[in-house]
C-alpha positions as a printed NumPy array, in Angstrom:
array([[175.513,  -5.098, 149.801],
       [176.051,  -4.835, 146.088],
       [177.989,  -7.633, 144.571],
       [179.908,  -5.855, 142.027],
       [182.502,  -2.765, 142.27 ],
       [183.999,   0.043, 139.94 ],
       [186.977,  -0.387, 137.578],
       [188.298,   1.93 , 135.398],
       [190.704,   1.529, 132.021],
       [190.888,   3.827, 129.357],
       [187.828,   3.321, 127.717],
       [185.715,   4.537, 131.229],
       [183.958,   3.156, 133.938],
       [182.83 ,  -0.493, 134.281],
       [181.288,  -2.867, 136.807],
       [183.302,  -6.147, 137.793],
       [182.16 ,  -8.766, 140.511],
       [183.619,  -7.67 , 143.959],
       [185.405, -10.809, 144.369],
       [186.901, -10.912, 140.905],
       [191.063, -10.703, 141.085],
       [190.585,  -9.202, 137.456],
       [189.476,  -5.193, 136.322],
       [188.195,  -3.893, 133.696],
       [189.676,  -4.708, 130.607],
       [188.87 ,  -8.675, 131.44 ],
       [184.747,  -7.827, 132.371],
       [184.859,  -6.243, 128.692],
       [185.654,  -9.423, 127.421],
       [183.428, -11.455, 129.165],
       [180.677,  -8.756, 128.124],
       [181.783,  -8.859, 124.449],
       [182.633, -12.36 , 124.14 ],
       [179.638, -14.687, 125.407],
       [180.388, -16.639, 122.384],
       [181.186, -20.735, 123.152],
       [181.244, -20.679, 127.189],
       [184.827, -22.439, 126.09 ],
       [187.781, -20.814, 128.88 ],
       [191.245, -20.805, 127.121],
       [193.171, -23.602, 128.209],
       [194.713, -24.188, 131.317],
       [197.993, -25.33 , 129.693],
       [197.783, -21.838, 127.903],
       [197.298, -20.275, 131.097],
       [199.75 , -21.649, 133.216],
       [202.621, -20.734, 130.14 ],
       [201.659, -17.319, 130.091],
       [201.558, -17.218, 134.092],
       [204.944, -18.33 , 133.837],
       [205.885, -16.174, 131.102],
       [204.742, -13.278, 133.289],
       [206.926, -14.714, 136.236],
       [210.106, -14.711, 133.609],
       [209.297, -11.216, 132.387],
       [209.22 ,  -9.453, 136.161],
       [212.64 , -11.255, 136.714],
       [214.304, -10.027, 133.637],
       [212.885,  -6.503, 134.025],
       [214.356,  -6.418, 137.412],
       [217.512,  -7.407, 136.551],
       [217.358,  -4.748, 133.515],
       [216.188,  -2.147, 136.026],
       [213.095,  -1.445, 134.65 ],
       [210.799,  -2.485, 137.183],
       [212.045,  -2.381, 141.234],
       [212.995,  -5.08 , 142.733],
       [210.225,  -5.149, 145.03 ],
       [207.585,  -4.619, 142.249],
       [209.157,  -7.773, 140.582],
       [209.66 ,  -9.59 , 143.734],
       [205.88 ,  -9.112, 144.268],
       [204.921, -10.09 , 140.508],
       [207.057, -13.244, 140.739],
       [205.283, -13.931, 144.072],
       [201.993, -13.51 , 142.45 ],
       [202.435, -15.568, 139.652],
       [203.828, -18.978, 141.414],
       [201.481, -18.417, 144.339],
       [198.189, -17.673, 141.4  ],
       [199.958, -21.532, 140.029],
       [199.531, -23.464, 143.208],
       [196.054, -22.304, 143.371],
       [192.151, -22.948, 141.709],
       [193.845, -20.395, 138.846],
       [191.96 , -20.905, 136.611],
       [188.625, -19.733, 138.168],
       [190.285, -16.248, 137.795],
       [190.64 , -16.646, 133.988],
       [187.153, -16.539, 132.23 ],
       [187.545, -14.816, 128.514],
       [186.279, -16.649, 125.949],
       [188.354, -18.899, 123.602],
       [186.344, -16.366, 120.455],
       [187.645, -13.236, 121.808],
       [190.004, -10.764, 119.986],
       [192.573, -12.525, 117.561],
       [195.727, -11.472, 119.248],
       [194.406, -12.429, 122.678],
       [195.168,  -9.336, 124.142],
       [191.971, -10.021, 126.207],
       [193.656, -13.124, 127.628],
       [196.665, -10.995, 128.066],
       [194.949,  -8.259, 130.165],
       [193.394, -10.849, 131.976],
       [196.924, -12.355, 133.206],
       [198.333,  -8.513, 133.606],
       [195.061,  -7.575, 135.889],
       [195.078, -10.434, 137.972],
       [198.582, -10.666, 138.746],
       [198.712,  -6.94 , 139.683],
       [196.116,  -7.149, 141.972],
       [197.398, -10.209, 143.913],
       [200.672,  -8.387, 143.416],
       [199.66 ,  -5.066, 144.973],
       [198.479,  -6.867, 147.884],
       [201.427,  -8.587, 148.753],
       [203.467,  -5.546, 148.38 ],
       [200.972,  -3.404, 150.171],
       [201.127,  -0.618, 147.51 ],
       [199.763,  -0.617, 143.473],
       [201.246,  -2.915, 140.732],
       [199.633,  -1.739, 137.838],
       [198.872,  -4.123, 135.048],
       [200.365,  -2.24 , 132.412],
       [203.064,  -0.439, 133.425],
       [204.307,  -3.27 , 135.896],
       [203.361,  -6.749, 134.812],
       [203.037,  -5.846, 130.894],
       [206.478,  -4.101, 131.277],
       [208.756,  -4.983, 127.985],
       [205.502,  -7.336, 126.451],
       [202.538,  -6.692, 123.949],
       [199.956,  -8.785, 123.568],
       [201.295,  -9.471, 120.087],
       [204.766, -11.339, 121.286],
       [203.851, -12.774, 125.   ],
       [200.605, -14.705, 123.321],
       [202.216, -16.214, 120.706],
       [205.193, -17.102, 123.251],
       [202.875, -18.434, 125.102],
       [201.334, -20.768, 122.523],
       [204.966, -21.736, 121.676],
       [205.779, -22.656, 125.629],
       [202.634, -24.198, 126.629],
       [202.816, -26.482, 123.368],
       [206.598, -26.909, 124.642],
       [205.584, -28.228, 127.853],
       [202.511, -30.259, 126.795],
       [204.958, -32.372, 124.696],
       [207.46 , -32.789, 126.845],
       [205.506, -33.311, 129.796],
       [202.978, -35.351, 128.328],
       [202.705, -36.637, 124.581],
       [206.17 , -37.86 , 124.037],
       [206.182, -39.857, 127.57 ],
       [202.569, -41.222, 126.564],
       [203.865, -42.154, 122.939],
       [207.062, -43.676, 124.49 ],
       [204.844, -45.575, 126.966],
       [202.895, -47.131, 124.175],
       [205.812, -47.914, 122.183],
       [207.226, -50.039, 125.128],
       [203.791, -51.961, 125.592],
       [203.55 , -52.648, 122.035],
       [207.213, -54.09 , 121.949],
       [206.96 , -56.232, 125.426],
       [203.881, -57.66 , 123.213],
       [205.509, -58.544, 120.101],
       [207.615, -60.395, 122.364],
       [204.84 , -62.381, 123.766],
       [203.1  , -62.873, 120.56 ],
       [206.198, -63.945, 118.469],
       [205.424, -67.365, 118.601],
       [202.2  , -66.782, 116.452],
       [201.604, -66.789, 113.132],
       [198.758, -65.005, 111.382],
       [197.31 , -64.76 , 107.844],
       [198.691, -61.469, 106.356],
       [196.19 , -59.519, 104.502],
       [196.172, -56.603, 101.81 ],
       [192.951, -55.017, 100.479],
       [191.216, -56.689, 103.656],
       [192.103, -59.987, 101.443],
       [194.137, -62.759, 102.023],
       [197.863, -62.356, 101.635],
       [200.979, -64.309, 102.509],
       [201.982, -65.045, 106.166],
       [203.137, -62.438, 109.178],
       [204.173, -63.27 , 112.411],
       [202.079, -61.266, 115.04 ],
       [205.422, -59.804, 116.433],
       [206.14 , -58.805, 112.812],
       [202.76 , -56.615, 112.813],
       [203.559, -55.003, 116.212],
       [206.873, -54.122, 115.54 ],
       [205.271, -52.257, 112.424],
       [202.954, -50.57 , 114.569],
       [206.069, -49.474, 116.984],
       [208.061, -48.337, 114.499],
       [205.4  , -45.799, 112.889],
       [205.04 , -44.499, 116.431],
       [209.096, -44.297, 116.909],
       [209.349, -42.206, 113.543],
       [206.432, -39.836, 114.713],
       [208.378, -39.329, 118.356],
       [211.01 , -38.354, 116.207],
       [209.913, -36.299, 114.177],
       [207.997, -34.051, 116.777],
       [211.456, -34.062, 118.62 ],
       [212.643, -32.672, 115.643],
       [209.959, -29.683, 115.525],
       [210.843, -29.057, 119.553],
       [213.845, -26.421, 118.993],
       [211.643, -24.795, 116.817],
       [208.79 , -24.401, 119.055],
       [210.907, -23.611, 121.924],
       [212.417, -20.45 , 119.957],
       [210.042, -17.256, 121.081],
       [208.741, -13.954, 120.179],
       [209.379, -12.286, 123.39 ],
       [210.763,  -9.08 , 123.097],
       [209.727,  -8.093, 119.646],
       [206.397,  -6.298, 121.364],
       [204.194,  -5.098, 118.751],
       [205.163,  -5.779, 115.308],
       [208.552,  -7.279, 115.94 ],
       [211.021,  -3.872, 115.982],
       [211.313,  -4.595, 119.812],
       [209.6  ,  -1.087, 120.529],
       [209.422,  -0.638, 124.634],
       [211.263,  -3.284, 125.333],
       [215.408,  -3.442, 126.989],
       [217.415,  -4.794, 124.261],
       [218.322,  -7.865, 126.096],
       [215.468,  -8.621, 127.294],
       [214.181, -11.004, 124.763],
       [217.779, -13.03 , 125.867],
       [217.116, -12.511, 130.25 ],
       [213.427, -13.163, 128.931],
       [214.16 , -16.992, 127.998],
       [217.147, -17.621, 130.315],
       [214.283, -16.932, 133.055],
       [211.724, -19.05 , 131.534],
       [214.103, -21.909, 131.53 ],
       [215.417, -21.932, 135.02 ],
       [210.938, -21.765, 135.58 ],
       [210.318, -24.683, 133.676],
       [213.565, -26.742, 133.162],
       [212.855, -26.711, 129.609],
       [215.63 , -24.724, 127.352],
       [214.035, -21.869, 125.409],
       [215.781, -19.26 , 122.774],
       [215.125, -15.963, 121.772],
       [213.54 , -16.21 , 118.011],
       [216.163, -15.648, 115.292],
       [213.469, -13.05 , 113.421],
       [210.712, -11.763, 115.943],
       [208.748, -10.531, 112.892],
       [208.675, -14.324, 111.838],
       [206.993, -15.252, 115.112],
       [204.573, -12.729, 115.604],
       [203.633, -12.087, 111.797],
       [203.064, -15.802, 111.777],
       [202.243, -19.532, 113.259],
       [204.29 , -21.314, 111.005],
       [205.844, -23.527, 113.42 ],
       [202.739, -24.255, 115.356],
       [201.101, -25.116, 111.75 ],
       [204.155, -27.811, 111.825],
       [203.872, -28.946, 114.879],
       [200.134, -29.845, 113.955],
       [200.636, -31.508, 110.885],
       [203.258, -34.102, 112.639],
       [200.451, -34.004, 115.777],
       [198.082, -35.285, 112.68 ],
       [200.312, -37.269, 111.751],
       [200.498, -39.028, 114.523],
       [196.996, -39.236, 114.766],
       [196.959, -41.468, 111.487],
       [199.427, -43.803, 113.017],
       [197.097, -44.092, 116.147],
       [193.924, -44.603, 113.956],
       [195.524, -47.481, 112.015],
       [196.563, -49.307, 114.937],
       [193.31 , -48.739, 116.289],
       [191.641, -50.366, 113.286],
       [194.045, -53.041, 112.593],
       [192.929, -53.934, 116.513],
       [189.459, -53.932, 115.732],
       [189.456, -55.797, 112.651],
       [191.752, -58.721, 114.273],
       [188.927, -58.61 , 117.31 ],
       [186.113, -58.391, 115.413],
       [183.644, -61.746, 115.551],
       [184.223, -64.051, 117.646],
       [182.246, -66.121, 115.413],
       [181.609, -64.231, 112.28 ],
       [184.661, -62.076, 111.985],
       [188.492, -62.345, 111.952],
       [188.566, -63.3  , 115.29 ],
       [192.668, -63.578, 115.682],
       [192.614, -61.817, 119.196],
       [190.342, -61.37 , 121.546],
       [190.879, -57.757, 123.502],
       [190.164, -57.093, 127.272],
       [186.15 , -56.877, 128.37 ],
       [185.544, -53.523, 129.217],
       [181.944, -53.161, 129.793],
       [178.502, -54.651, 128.19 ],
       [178.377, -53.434, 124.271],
       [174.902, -53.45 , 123.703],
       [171.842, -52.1  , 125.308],
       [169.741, -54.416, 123.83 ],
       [171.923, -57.675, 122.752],
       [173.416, -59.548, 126.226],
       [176.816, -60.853, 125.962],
       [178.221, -58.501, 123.019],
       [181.57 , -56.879, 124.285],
       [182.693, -54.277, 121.547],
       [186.562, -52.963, 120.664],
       [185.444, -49.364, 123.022],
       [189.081, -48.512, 123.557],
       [190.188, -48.279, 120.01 ],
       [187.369, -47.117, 119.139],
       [187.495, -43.944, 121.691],
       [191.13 , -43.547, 119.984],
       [189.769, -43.673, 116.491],
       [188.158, -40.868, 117.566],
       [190.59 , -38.977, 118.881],
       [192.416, -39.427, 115.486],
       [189.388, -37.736, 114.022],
       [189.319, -35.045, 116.051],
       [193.477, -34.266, 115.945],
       [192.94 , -34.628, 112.234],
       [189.938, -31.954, 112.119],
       [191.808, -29.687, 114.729],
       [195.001, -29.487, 112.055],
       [192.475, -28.525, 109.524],
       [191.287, -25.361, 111.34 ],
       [195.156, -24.302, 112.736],
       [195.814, -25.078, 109.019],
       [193.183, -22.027, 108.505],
       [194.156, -20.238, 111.175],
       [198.201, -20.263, 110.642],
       [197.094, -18.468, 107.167],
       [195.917, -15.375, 109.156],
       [199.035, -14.188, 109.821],
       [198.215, -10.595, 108.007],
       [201.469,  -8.256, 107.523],
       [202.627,  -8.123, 110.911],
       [200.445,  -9.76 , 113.21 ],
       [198.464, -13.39 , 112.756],
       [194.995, -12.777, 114.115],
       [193.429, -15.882, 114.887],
       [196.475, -16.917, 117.761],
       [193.351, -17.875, 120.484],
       [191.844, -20.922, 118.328],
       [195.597, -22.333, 117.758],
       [196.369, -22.373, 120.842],
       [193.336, -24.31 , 121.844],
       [193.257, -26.705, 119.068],
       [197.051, -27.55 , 119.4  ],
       [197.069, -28.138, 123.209],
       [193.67 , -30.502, 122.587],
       [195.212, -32.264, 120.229],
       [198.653, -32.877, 122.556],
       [196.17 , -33.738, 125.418],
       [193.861, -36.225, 123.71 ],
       [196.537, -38.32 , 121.71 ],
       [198.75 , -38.212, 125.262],
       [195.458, -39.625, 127.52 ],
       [194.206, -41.899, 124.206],
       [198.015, -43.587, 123.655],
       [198.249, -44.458, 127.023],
       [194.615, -45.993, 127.339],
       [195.548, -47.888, 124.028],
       [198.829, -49.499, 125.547],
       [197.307, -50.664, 128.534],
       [193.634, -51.672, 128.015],
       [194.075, -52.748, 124.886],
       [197.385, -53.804, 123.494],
       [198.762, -55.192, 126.667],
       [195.774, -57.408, 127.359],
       [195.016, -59.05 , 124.707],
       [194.872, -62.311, 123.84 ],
       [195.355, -64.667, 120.808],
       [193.255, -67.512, 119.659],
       [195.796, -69.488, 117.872],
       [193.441, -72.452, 117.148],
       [192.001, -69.32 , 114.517],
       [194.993, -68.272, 113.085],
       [195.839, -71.609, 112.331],
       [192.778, -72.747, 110.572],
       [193.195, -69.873, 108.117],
       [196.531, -70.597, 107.544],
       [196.243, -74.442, 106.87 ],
       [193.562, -72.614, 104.25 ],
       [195.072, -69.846, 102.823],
       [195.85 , -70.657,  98.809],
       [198.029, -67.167,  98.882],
       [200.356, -69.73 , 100.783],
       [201.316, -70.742,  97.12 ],
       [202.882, -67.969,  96.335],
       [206.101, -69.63 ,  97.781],
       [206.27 , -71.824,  94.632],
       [206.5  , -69.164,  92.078],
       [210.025, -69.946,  91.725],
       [209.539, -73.361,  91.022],
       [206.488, -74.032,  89.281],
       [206.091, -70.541,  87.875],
       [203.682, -67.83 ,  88.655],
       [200.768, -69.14 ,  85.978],
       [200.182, -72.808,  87.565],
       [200.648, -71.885,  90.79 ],
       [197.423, -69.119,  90.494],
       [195.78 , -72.318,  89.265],
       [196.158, -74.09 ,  92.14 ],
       [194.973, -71.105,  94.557],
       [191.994, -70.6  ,  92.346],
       [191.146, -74.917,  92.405],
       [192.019, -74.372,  96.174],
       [189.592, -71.259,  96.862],
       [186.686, -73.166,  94.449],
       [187.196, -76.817,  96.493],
       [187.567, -75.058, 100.079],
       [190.716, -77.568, 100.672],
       [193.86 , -76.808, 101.753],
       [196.48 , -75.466,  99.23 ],
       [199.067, -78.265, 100.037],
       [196.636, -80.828,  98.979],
       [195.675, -79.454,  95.755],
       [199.151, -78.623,  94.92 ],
       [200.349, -82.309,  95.833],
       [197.667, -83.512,  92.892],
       [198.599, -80.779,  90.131],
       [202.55 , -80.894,  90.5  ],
       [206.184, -83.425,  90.882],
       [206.341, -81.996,  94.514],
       [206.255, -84.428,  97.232],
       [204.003, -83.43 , 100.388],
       [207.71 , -83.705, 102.516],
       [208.702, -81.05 ,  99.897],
       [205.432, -79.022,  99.693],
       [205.421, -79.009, 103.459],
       [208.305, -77.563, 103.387],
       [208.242, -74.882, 100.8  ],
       [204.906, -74.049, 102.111],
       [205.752, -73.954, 106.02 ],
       [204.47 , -70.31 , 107.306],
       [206.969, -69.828, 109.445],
       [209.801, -69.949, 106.935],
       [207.776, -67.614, 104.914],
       [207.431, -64.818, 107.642],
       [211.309, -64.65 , 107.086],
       [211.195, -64.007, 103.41 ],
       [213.92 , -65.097, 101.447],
       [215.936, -65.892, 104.385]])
């Protein structure tokens, strides 16, 4: 028995695997596109499923499909959701820049699981493409599943992290830790005080992506090809998004100016830049972990982070910082994934951007490696670490930055004279600065206590 079958589209004849849910328009991508062996992504897929879903129920309630042929589509669509779906989806992420071969792929499959549970044809055009172009559902589609990817994942994973990192300052607020600026000694930080920093760069990036969410959930649905709304029921763009919100229980909005949305990526450009954003954030944390770690005996040394596995292949009992370093990495890549969207968002030529296929991809990776890498971070790293006080107080008794705190009294030129006698005599500043001014060591020990200097001039 052969293993393939006939399709036809408009172009001719072509064979597809027998099994395949999809025709012909999908087997000439596959053909055409044998470029990365990369599918689209699944969070892509599932919005434009649902899209698809939202679009039958509009059209039936605008009488331009039956009710029976949207019943059936709607059917299709949740049922294709609770399934393997994705094995039915294999175009290329390098196909056609609108990803109208994505789109076909949704329309073909759909209609054919469609026309079986109706018992009669659902064509992928006329029926499940009814109202839609390639040019407005894809880009609605990169706008929803980037929608859904932050709500249902980044901003819980960032807000996880956030809470580990402040339960932590609470634990660590009794310590006390050399501060340091060009990777040199500086004055005195609590270890709370540096967490809280670290929370409140995250806080600022949650809101600032919140910010960007009404924007991304505004959509290009019913402007079809070029944004005149050609072929498609003047309120559909409204039924369109009403639909897609009862679907996902996330509130989206027709676009303002469809020829905005489809003639460019603009928002998805923003949303990257505050995902890269983001990414810095999670790369200095990351770093300011692995320099505190780093030792035990030749390094900093302040904090010893949770064993994870052996870190050499060669050297036995070296344990290395792996889980900031996998989100350093991230970082990297979420910064080089802005870089091409960046490239991509400037494709948006007269009325249609061309390159919608790689922003999608690179702005759902992004979402899905900072939301798997924050959480990771919070709770094999930050939450289990633990503090060697015994170091953080031998470089503080140490530290001549520590006379900074008699500026005011002894002025700025002696008391640089003291750090440098303490620095060249390896002694500790309170002893050099009881020899070289009035100041009794009751006083010194005062002025010079590190916790009254983690509270500035309070």
């Amino acid at each position: 028995m052969s293993n393939t079958r006939i399709e036809r589209d408009s172009m001719g004849e072509l064979q597809v695997p027998v099994d395949a849910l999809y025709g012909a328009q999908t087997q000439r991508a596959v053909d055409n596109f044998p470029v990365s062996g990369q599918r689209m992504p699944a969070q892509f897929i599932r919005a434009l499923i649902l899209a698809k879903a939202a679009a039958a129920r509009a059209n039936v309630e605008l009488e331009q499909i039956s009710a029976a042929q949207g019943k059936a589509i709607v059917d299709a669509s949740l049922g294709l959701l609770e399934g393997r779906f994705m094995d039915h989806f294999p175009v290329d992420i390098f196909q056609t820049g609108s990803g109208t071969s994505s789109n076909m792929n949704a329309n073909e499959v759909i209609a054919t699981l469609a026309s079986r549970l109706l018992g009669e044809t659902v064509n992928p055009n006329d029926h499940v493409n009814c109202g839609q172009s390639s040019n407005d559902i894809i880009p609605t589609s990169i706008h929803v599943s980037a929608a859904l990817a932050l709500h249902e994942q980044l901003l819980p994973a960032l807000s996880h992290l956030v809470q580990v990192i402040e339960r932590k300052a609470e634990e660590v607020h009794p310590f006390i830790k050399t501060g340091r600026t060009h990777l040199m000694d500086a004055m005195p930080v609590r270890l709370s005080q540096v967490l809280d920093g670290w929370a409140q760069q995250l806080k600022a990036n949650i809101g600032h992506l919140e910010d960007v969410l009404p924007s991304l959930q505004s959509l290009a649905q019913g402007g079809t090809a070029v944004g005149t709304g050609v072929n498609a029921h003047p309120r559909f763009a409204e039924l369109f998004s009403q639909q897609l919100t009862q679907l996902t229980q996330v509130q989206f909005t027709p676009g303002k100016n469809l020829f905005a949305l489809i003639g460019s990526q603009d928002t998805a450009v923003a949303v990257s830049g505050q995902l890269k954003t983001t990414a810095v954030s999670l790369m200095k944390i990351a770093n300011d972990l692995r320099w505190m770690n780093s030792g035990p005996l030749a390094g900093l040394g302040e904090i010893e982070l949770e064993g994870l596995q052996p870190g050499s292949s060669i050297m036995p009992g070296k344990v290395n910082p792996v889980i900031p370093e996998a989100t350093a990495m991230v970082a990297a890549q979420v910064i080089g994934n802005d870089t091409v969207i960046t490239i991509a968002g400037q494709s948006g030529n007269f009325e249609l951007n061309v390159m919608l296929p790689i922003i999608a991809q690179n702005l759902l990776s992004s979402i899905a490696l900072m939301s798997t890498a924050s959480r990771l971070l919070a709770d094999k790293a930050i939450a289990t670490f633990k503090v060697n006080e015994a170091r953080l107080k031998e470089a503080l008794s140490r530290n001549p930055i520590l006379v900074t705190a008699l500026n005011p009294i002894i002025g700025y030129q002696k008391a640089a004279e003291i750090a440098k006698k303490a620095y060249q005599q390896g002694r500790p500043v309170i002893d050099v600065a009881l020899e070289h001014t009035d100041l009794t060591r009751s006083e010194l020990e005062v002025l010079l206590d590190p916790e009254k200097l983690t509270a500035g001039g309070v």
